[in-house]
N, C-alpha and C positions, 0 to 999 in steps of 0.2 A: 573566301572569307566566311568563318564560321558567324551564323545568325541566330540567338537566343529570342524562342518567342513570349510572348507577354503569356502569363497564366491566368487562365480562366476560370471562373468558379470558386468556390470553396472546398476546403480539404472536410475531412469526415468530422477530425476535432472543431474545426470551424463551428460546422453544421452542429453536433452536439452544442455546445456552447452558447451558442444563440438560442438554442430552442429551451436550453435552460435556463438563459436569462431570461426571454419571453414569457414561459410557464412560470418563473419566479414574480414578476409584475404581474401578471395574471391571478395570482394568488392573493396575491399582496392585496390588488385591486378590491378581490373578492371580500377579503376579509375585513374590508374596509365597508362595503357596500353592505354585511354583515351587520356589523357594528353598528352604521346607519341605521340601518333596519330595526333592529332592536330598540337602541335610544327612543326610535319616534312608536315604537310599540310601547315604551315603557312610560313615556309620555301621553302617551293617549289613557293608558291606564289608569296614570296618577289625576288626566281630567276628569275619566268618566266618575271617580269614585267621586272626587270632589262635588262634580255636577251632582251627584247623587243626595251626597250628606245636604249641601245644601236645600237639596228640594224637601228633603227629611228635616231638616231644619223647619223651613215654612211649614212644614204638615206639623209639628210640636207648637208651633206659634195658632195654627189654624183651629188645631181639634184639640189642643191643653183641657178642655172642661172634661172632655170624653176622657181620654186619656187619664187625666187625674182620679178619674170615679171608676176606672177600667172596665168601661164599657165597650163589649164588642162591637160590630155593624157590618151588615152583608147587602149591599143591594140595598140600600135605601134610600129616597132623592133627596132629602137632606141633607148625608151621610152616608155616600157610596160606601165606604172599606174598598178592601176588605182588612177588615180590624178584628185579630183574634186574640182574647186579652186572658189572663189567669188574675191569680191573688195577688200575682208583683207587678206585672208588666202584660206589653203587647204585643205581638208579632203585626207587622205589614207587610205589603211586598211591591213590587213598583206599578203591578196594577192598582193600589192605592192610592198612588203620587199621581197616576196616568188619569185617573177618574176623577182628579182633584183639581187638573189643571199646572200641575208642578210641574211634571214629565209632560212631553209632548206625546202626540198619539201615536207618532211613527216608532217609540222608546221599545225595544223586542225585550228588556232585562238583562241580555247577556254584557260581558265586556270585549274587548279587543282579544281577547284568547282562551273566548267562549265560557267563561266561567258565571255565570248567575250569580243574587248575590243573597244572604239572610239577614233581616232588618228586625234588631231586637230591638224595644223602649221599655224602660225599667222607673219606677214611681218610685220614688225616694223622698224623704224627709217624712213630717206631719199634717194635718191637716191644720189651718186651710193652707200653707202655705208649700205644698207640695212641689218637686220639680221633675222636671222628665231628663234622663241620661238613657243614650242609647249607641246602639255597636252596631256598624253595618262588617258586616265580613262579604268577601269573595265564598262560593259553597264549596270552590275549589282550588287545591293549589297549582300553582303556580311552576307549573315540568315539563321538562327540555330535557329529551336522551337519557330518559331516569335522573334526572337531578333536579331538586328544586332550584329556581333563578333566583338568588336572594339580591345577587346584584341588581337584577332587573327590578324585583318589589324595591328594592333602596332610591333607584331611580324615580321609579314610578312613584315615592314617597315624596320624594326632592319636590314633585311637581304639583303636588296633592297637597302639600303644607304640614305645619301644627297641629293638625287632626288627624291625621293619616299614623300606621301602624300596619305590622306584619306579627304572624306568629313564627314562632323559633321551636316552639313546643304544641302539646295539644292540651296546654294549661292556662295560656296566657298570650295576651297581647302586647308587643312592647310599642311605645307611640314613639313619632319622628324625634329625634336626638332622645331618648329613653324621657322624656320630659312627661310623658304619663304611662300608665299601666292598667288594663283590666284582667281581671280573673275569668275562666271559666263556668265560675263556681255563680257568678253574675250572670255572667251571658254564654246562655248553651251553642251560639252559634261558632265559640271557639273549639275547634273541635280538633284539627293537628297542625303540622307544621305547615309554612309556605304559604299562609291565605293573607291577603289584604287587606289591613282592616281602616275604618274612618271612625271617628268617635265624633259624636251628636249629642245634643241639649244642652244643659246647664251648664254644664265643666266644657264646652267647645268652643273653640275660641271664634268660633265664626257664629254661635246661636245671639252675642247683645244685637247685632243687625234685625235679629226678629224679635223684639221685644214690645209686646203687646201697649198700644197707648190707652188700653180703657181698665190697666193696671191691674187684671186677671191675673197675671204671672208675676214671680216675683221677681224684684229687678238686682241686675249683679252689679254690685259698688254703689257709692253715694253721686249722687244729682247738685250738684251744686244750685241754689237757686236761692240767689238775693242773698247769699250769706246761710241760709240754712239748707241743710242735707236734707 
């Protein structure tokens, strides 16, 4: 009696087969862990700017007299800076916020993908009732394999809010859902495409939280009280 025996092993197409399905999940996996990856970088990005504008917020609530009369400061115990100011406005930088108390001391200035950042403040209106608007940019953009990540800044918008903005050009900044705009022509820190931006002071929707109670600054919208504004 003829006996047939059980077959062992896999055949070759087997063996291919499997290792390409394998290598297909394995990908897949990858691109997924990818993708991860990115998301919580592009998150952290949209904190740090946030964490930023707002400690630049408190430093316009803090130092508005200086600011308004565009007085510089280096090293001084009343008035660390460093504060570099011209005929319109001031430059700071996060050694400012760090010697203020805003920034903590551990704060190194860069972000999650090493980019530093330039912190304009612009003096607008008249006297006495002048206001401070100001543009933090990234110094740099924002590239992955030669290409800007605009996805990634979009994200990182998402998480950064109504102040937050990227540039598309080296003319201009566009703010989250196009809902504001600044020029170059204001703020030199715009400079090309792919950078980060946060928008501060007066026109920011996060500066009424710092609104001065011994009534130095001026206040945005009417106070309702007992019937009169």
């Amino acid at each position: 009696m003829k006996m047939f025996g059980i077959k062992k092993g896999f055949s070759l197409l087997e063996l291919i087969l499997a290792l390409g399905i394998g290598s297909a999940i394995a990908l897949i996996k990858f691109q997924d862990m990818k993708v991860e990856q990115e998301d919580l970088v592009a998150k952290t990005a949209g904190e740090q700017i946030k964490q930023l504008g707002e400690a630049v917020n408190g430093y316009i609530s803090m130092r508005y007299d200086k600011l308004s009369t565009l007085t510089s400061s280096s090293n001084q115990s009343s008035d660390p800076g460093p504060r570099t100011c011209n005929s319109t406005g001031c430059e700071i930088d996060y050694h400012t916020l760090v010697n203020e108390g805003l920034l903590p001391a551990s704060y190194n200035g860069n972000n999650i993908y090493k980019s530093p950042y330039k912190i304009i403040l612009k003096r607008e209106g008249t006297a006495p009732n002048y206001v401070i608007n100001g543009l933090i940019t990234t110094s740099s953009a924002w590239i992955e394999g030669g290409h800007i990540r605009y996805d990634l800044l979009g994200k990182a918008m998402q998480v950064a809010g109504v102040d937050s903005g990227m540039t598309k050009d080296a003319t201009s900044v566009a703010g989250f859902q196009s809902q504001w705009k600044e020029q170059n022509t204001a703020f030199n820190n715009i400079t090309r495409d792919g950078l980060l931006a946060f928008r501060v002071g007066y026109n920011s929707s996060l500066y009424a939280i710092y609104l001065r109670r011994d009534g130095t600054l001026p206040m945005t919208g009417n106070l309702n009280m007992g019937g009169n504004s």
